[in-house]
C-alpha positions as CSV (number, residue, x, y, z in Angstrom):
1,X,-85.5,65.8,17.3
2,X,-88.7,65.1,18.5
3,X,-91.2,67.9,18.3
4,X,-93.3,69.2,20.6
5,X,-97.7,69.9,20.0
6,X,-99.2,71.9,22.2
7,X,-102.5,71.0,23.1
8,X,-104.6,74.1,23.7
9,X,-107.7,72.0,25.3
10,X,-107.4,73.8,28.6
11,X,-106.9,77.4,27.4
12,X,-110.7,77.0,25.7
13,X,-112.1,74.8,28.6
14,X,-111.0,78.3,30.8
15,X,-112.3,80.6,28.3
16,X,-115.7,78.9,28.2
17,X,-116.2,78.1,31.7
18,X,-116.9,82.7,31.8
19,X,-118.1,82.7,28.3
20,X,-116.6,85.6,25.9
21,X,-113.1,85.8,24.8
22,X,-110.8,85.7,27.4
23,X,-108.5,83.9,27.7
24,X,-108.2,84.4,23.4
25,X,-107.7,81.1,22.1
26,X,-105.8,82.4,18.8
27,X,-103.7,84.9,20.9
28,X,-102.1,81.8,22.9
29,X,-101.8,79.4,20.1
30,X,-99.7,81.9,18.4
31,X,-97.8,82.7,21.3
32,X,-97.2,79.3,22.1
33,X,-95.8,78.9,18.5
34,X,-93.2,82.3,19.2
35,X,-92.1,80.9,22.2
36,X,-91.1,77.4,20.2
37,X,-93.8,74.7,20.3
38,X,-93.7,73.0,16.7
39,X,-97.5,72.3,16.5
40,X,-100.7,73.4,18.2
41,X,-102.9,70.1,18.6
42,X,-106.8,70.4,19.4
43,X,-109.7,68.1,20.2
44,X,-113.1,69.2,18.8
45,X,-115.9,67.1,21.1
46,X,-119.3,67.2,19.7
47,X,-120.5,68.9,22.5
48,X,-117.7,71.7,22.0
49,X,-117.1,71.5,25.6
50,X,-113.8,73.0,25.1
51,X,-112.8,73.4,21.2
52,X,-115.4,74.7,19.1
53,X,-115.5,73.6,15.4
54,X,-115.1,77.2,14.9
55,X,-111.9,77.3,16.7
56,X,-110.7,75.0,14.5
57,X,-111.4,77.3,11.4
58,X,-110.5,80.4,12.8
59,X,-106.8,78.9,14.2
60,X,-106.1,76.9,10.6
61,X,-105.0,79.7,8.4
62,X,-103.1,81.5,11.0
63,X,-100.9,78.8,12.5
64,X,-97.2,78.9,10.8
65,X,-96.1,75.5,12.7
66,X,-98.1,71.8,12.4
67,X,-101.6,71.8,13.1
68,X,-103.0,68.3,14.4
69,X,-106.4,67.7,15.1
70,X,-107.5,64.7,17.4
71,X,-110.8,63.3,17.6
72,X,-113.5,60.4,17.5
73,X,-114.1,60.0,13.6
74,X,-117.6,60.7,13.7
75,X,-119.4,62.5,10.7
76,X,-118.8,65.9,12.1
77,X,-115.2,65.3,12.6
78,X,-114.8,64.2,9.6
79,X,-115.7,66.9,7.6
80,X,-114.4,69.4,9.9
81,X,-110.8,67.8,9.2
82,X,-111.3,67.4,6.2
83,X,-112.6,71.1,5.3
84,X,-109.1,72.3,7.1
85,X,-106.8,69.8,5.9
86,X,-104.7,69.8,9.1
87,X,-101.0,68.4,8.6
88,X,-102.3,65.4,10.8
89,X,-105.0,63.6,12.5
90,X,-105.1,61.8,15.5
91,X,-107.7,59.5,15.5
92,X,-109.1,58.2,19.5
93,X,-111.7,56.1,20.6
94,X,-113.3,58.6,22.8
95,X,-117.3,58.4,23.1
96,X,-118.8,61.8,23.5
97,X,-119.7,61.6,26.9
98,X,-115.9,60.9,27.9
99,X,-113.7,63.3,29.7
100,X,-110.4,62.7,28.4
101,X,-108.8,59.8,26.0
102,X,-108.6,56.4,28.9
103,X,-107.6,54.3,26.4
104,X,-106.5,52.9,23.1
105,X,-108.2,51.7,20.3
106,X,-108.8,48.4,19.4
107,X,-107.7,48.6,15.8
108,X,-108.8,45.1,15.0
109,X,-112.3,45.3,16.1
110,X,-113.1,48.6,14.4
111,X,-110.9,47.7,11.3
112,X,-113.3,48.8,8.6
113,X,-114.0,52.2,10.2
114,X,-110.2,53.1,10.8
115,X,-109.4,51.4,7.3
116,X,-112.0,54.2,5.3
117,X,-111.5,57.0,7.3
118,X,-107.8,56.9,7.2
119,X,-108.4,56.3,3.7
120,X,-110.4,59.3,3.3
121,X,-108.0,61.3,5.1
122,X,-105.0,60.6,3.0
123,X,-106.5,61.5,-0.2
124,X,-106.9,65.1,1.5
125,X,-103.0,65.1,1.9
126,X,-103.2,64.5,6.0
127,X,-101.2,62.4,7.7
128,X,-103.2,59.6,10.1
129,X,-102.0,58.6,13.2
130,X,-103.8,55.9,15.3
131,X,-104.1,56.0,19.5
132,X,-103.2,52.8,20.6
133,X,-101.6,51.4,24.0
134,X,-98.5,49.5,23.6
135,X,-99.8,45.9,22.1
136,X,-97.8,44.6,19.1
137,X,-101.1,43.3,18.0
138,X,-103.1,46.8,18.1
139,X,-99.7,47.8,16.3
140,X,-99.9,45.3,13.5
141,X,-103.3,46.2,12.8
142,X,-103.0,50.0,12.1
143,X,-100.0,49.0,9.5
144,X,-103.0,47.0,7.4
145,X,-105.3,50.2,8.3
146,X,-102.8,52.2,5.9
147,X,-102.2,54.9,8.5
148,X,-98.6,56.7,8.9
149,X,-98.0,56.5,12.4
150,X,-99.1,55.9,16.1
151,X,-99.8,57.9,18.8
152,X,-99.0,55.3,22.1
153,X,-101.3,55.8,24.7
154,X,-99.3,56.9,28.1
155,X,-101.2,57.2,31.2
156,X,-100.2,53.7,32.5
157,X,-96.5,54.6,32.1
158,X,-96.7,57.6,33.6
159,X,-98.9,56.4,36.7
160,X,-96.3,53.9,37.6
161,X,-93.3,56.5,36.9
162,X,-95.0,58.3,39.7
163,X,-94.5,55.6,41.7
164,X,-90.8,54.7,40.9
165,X,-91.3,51.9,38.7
166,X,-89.2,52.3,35.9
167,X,-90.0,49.1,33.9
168,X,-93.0,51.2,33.3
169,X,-91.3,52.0,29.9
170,X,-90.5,49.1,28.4
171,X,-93.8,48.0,26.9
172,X,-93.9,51.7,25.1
173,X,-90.2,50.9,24.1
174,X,-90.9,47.7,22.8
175,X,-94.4,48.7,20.9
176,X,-91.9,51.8,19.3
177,X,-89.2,49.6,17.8
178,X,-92.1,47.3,16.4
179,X,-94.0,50.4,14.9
180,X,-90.5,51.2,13.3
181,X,-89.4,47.8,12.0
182,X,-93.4,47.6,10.1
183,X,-93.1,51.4,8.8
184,X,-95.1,53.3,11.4
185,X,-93.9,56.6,13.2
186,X,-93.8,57.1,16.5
187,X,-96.2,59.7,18.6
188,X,-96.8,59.4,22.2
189,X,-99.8,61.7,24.8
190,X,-101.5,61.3,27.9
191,X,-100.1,62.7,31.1
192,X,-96.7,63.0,30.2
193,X,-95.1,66.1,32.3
194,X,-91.6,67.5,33.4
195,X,-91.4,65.3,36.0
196,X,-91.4,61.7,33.5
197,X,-91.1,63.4,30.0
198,X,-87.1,63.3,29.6
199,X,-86.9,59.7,30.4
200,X,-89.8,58.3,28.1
201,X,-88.1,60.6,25.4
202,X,-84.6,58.7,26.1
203,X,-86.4,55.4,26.2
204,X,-88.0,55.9,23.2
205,X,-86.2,55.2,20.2
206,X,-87.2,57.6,16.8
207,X,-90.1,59.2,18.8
208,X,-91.7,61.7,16.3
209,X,-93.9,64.2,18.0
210,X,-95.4,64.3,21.9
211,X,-98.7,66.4,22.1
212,X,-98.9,67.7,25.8
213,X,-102.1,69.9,27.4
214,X,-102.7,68.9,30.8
215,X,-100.1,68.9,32.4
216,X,-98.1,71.8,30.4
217,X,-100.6,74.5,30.7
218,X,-100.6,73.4,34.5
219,X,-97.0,74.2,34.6
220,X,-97.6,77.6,33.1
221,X,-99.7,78.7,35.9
222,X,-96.4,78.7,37.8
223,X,-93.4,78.7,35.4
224,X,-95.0,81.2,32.8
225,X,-96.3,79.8,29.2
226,X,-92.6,80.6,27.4
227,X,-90.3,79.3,30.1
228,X,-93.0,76.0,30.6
229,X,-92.5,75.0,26.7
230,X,-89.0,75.1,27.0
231,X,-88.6,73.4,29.1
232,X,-90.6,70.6,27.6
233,X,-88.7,71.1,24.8
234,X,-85.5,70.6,26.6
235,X,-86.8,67.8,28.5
236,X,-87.6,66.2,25.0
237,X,-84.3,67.0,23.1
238,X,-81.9,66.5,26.3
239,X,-79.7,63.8,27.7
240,X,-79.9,65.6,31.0
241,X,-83.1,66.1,33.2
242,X,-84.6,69.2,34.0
243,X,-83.5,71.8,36.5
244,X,-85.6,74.3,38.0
């Protein structure tokens, strides 16, 4: 079964954007968990645009389901993680000034930074996954990082899903069954939705863990928070597509 993160992003970008408390962040991360997500994943900016590092410590001890935390590994991330000991880490390329994730890394050029602080992580007990588009090369290089698993970068498949090109997939299948055969688990994020998430999850062979904000919370607005997650869910766990 392939579990589904939440990512709460959204829920603090609206909260900030009025200042004070509302929407509560903690309120819908737990309600998120009661209606069945299996995670609640965040991304702490240095600007706290969105997530505060605050959040981060307030949310930790009251989650009951897997708590992943995403982020540039600056110096400030890194001790934030490391001072909550998340389940995982999700490790991205982003610069500060960038809006959302627009690509993968490249794990061979920033070897020695992804090597240490995956390093670093582990000895803290928290699991390391790497973003990375689908490039058996990018793939081979987080296995000599030490790192558990990858998170596979999705926009690109999802763009040309949108426009009926199917093929789209088989890059992210291929770069999965490579990830499996070295020892790597399987994530996948970026603009995956109800409309392409059931047949990426049937594509994908042992696909751990999708973390979904965007387009999810969007759903909400119209389908309600509980009904919207599961219906990811079922979208994830089904051989059948979604009916509204």
């Amino acid at each position: 079964m392939t579990v589904l993160s939440v990512n709460i992003n959204k829920i603090a970008t609206l909260r900030n954007s009025r200042g004070g408390d509302v929407p509560n962040l903690i309120k819908v991360a737990k309600d998120c968990e009661r209606f069945g997500a299996q995670g609640i994943t965040v991304h702490p900016r240095p600007d706290e645009r969105h997530i505060r590092y605050q959040d981060v410590r307030d949310l930790n001890p009251l989650l009951s389901t897997e708590f992943n935390i995403e982020g540039y590994p600056g110096d400030g991330f890194v001790e934030l993680v490391k001072e909550n000991k998340p389940a995982q880490v999700t490790l991205v390329p982003d610069p500060p000034e960038a809006i959302t994730s627009n690509a993968g890394w490249d794990v061979k050029k920033n070897f020695e930074l992804l090597s240490e602080v995956t390093k670093e992580f582990q000895n803290e007990g928290i699991r390391v996954s790497i973003f990375v588009d689908p490039i058996l090369e990018q793939i081979e290089w987080v296995k000599k990082t030490g790192a558990d698993r990858i998170e596979l970068y999705t926009e690109q498949f999802a763009h040309e899903f949108s426009k009926g090109n199917l093929d789209s997939v088989l890059p992210y299948k291929k770069a999965a069954v490579f990830a499996k055969e070295i020892g790597l688990g399987v994530n996948a994020g970026h603009d995956l939705s109800l409309e392409n998430l059931n047949y990426f999850a049937k594509q994908i062979p042992a696909l751990a863990e999708v973390s979904i904000g965007h387009a999810l919370i969007a759903d909400a607005l119209y389908l309600g928070l509980e009904n919207t997650i599961q219906l990811y869910k079922r979208a994830l766990n089904t051989d059948n597509g979604i009916e509204f």
